[in-house]
C-alpha angles and dihedrals in degrees: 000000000000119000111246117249102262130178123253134200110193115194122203131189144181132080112327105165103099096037111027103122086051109048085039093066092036090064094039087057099043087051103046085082098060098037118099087188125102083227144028118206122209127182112190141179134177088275106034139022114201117188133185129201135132125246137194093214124108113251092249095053095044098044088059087044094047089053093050101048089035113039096067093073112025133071088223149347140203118191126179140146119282119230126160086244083074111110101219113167101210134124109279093225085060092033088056098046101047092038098053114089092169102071117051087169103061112107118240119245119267097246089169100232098010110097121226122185141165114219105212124208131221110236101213075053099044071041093068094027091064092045089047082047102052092049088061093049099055087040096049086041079055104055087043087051080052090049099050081056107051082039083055093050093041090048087055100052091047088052096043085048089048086054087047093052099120086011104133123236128224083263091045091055101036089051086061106055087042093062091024109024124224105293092072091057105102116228089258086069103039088064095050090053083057093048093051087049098065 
């Protein structure tokens, strides 16, 4: 089962005010492999980096991709799914900007010194991303369909050794007919020895 195509913002915060370009375009390279978007909008300043995109990629796989990809070069993140149920304080002209994937073309707000900028994407690249993409996602549908199997096996043999519970073992039972004879062993228990036996 293929993950739905969801909207990310992706927070990012620590000292930027050496290195921002850099580490601008850094992130922006770790994460075009993950992104399912045409575009990914970033808004920065010297303190945070916030980036938007949309992924295909389930929250739990992407959250261990992001980390990896993000947290050599930022103080801190923060990445959730964006909904418009979200409360964000920031100015509309900005909000609907940044928060608009649909529209590459659209020009940022003049914020006098905030920076503002689209990172396009080449489509023969966001191509072989989505192919790339794609393959993760079977092979990762694959190991969870594994994984529902061994879960299934191992949920069998929990439930066959919850039914076993009191059950007596071949000790139990031969411990029993060694201080009591064999006499004191119920039919419930004779069977089972049989049953051992076999």
């Amino acid at each position: 089962m293929k993950s739905n195509t969801m909207k990310y913002i992706l927070i990012c915060i620590g000292d930027y005010s050496k290195n921002q370009n850099d580490v601008i375009q850094k992130i922006a390279n770790e994460i075009m492999p993950m992104v399912s978007s045409p575009t990914v909008k970033y808004y920065n300043n010297d303190l945070n980096l916030i980036y938007h995109f949309e992924s295909k990629i389930n929250f739990n796989d992407l959250k261990l991709l992001v980390d990896d990809a993000v947290s050599p070069f930022v103080g801190m993140y923060f990445l959730n799914g964006f909904t418009p149920n979200m409360s964000l304080g920031m100015p509309q002209e900005l909000y609907n900007y940044l928060f608009n994937l649909d529209d590459n073309g659209m020009t940022p707000p003049d914020m006098n010194s905030i920076s503002n900028q689209i990172v396009e994407v080449d489509e023969e690249f966001m191509k072989n991303v989505r192919e790339i993409q794609d393959m993760i996602l079977s092979d990762m549908e694959e190991i969870r369909d594994m994984d529902d199997c061994e879960d299934d096996d191992l949920a069998r043999i929990v439930r066959k050794s919850k039914k076993m519970e009191g059950v007596p073992t071949l000790d139990n039972l031969l411990d029993k007919i060694a201080s009591n004879g064999i006499g004191s062993l119920t039919k419930e228990e004779k069977e089972l020895l049989e049953q051992y036996s076999k």
